[in-house]
N, C-alpha and C positions, 0 to 999 in steps of 0.2 A: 504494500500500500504506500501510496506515496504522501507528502506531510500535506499537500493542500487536501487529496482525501482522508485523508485523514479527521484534518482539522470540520471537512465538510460531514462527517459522520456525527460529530457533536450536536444536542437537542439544542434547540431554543438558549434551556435554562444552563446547561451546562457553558454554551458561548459566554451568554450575559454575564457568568459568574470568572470565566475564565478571561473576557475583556476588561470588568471591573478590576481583578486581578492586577491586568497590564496596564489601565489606565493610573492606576494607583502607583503600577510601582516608576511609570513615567513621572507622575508627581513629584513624588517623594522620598526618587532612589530605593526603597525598600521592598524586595518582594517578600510579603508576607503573605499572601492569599496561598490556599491548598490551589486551587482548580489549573490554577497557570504552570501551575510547578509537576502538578499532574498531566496535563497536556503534554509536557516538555519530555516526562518520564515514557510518555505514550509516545513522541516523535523520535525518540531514540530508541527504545525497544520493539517499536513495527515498523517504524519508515526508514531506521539505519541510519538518522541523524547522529553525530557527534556528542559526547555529552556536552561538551564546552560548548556545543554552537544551540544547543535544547533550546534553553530559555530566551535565546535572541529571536529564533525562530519560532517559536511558541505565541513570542509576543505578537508579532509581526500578524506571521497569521490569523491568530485570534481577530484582531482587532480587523483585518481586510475583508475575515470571511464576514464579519458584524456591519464593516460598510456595505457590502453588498449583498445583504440581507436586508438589509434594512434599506434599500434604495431599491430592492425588488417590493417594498410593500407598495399596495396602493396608496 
């Protein structure tokens, strides 16, 4: 699976909880949220992401597949 499938397999609620995550931790330098950190653990152990590069890519995508979820609403 690849990490944009990946990321696109996620529900509604687990996105929202995994962009809150990344938007926070843009804020305030600090990743403390579980769900981003869990995404990241999922894009390196099914998609053969890097550990070092997880969470950059975690973030990323999170937050891309949310733009265009949410620019597909009516």
């Amino acid at each position: 699976m690849s990490p944009n499938e990946l990321v696109r397999t996620l529900t509604d609620d687990e996105l929202r909880r995994a962009t809150s995550d990344a938007l926070t931790w843009r804020k305030q330098g600090i990743l403390s949220g579980e769900k981003l950190r869990e995404v990241a653990q999922r894009l390196a152990a099914e998609a053969g992401v890097e550990d070092f590069d997880s969470n950059r890519m975690a973030d990323a995508l999170v937050v891309e597949e949310a733009a265009a979820r949410f620019a597909r609403q009516p």
